[in-house]
C-alpha positions in Angstrom: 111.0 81.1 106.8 111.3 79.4 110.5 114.4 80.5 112.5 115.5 76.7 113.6 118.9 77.1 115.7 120.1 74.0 117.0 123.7 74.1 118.7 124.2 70.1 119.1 126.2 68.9 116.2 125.5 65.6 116.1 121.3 66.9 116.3 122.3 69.4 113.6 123.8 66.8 111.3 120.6 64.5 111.7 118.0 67.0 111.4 120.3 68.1 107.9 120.5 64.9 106.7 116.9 63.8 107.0 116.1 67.8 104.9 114.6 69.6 107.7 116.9 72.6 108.1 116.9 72.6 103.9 112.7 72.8 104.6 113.5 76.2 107.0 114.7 78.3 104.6 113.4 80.8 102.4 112.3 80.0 98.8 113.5 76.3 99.5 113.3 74.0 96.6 113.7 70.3 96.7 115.2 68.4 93.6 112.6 66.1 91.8 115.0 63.1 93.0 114.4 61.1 95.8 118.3 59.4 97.4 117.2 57.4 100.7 119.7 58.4 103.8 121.4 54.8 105.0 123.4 56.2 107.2 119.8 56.9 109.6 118.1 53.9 107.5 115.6 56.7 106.7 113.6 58.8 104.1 113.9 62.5 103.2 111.4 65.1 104.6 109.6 66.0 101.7 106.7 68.2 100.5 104.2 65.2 98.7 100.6 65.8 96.8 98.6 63.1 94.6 101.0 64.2 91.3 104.4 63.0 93.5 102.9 60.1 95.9 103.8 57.9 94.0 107.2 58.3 92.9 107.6 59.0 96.7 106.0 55.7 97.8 107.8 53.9 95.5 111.3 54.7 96.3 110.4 54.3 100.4 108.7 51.5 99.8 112.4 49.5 97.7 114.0 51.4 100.5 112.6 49.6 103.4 112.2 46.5 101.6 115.8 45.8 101.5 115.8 45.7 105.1 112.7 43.9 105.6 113.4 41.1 103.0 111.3 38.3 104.8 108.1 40.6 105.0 105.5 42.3 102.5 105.9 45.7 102.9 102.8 46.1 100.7 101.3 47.9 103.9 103.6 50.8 103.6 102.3 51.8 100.1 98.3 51.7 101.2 98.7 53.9 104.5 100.9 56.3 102.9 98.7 56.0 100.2 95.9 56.7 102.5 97.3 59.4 104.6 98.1 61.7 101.9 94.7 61.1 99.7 93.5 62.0 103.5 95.1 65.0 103.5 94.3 65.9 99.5 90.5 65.1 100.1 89.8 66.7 103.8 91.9 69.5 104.8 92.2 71.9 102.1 96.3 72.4 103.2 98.1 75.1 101.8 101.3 72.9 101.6 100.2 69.4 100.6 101.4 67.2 102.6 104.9 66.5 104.6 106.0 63.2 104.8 108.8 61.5 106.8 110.0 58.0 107.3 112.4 56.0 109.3 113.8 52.4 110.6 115.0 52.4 113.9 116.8 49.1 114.3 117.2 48.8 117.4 113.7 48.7 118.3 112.6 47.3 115.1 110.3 50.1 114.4 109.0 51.6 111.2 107.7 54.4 111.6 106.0 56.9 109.6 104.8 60.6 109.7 102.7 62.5 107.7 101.7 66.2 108.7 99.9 69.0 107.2 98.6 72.8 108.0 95.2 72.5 106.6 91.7 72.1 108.4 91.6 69.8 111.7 89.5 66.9 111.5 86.9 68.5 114.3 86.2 71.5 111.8 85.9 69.5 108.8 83.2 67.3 110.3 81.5 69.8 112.1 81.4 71.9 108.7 80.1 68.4 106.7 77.2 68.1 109.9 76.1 71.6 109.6 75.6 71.4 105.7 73.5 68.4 106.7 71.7 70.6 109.3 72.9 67.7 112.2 74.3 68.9 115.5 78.0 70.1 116.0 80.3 67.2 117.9 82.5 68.7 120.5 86.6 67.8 119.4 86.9 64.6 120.4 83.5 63.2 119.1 84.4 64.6 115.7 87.6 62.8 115.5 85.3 59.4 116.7 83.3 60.4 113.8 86.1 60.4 111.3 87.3 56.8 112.4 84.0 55.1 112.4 84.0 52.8 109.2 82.0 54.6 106.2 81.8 57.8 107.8 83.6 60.6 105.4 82.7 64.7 104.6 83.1 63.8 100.7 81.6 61.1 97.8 84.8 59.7 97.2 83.8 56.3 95.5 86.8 54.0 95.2 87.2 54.2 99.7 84.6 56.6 101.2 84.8 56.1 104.7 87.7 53.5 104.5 90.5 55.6 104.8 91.0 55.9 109.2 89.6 52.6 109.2 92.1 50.9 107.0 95.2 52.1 108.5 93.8 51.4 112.0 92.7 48.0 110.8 96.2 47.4 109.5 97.9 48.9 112.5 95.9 46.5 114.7 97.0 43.5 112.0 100.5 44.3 112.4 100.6 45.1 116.5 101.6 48.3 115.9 100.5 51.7 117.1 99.8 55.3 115.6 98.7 58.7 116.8 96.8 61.4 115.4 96.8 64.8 116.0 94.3 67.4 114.9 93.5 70.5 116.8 93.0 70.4 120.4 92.4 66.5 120.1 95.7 63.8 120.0 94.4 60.0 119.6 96.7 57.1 120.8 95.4 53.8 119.0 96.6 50.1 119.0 95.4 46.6 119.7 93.9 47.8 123.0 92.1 50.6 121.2 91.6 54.1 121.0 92.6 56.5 123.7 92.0 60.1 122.9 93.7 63.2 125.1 93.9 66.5 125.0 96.5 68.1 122.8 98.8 70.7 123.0 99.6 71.1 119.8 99.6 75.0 119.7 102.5 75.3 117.1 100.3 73.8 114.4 97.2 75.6 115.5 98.3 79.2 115.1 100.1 77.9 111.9 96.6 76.6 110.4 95.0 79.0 111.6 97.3 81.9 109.8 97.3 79.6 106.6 93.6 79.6 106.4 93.3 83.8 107.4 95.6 84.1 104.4 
């Protein structure tokens, strides 16, 4: 159980509505259906795995298509698609995965979030190199690794390799941007390219870290 206090109201009422104060407390449960929030043209936070994507992806993808009626949002149900297989395949997360989505109108954004407290990308690939007796990549190589097309820890044979690469490919297609954090490393990508920095993402650190002790 997190402790989350927040004393602005209209904050409070958001971060209700969208299910992350429901998400704080103990023994939560979330009900099998899915009710979009119009009132923040958004999705519910909610706990997703391979068994639920896609009853998930399919209500956020009618969802956003109302509001997008001149446009294929066809895009929406690959990268989530991606994302979360990402997360199944690769990081071995105690809680699946956590997905969030909202339009903000007046910037004309979609945007999407998907997090999880399993293994960072560097481990993983470090872990895949040593089983194949190659040299250990320092954080930010690793993570270069992972987004070189064909490049995956696992035999996967419908995308091997393709996952990274499609959503940056259709990222790039669409002129839009996305970020990636995974331990120490945060990536900034876009039509100009990848820019990688260092993160300070110690929150999810000590919590994968505890997860994976447990």
């Amino acid at each position: 159980e997190v402790n989350l206090r927040v004393e602005n109201q209209p904050i409070k009422n958001y971060l209700s509505a969208i299910g992350l104060l429901e998400f704080c407390t103990k023994n939560h449960s979330v009900s099998n259906e899915i009710f979009e929030i119009p009132s923040y043209t958004a999705m519910p936070i909610r706990r997703v795995n391979r068994e639920t994507m896609n009853n998930y992806i399919f209500k956020t993808q009618s969802f956003f298509q109302k509001l997008f009626q001149d446009k294929d949002l066809g895009v929406l149900e690959i990268v989530l698609s991606e994302l979360i297989n990402n997360v199944s395949d690769h990081s071995k997360s105690p809680i699946d995965s956590y997905v969030f989505c909202q339009f903000y109108p007046s910037r004309q954004e979609l945007v999407l979030a998907v997090a999880d407290l399993g293994y960072g990308i560097p481990i993983t690939v470090n872990t895949y190199l040593s089983e194949k007796n190659q040299p250990n990549l320092g954080q930010e190589k690793a993570v270069e690794w992972a987004l070189i097309l064909n490049k995956t820890t696992r035999s996967m044979p419908y995308n091997a390799g393709r996952g990274l690469d499609t959503i940056s490919s259709f990222v790039i297609v669409n002129r839009g941007s996305w970020s990636l954090y995974s331990d120490n490393v945060k990536m900034e990508g876009g039509i100009t390219g990848n820019q990688f920095y260092k993160s300070n993402s110690k929150f999810y650190r000590d919590c994968n870290r505890n997860n994976n002790q447990s």
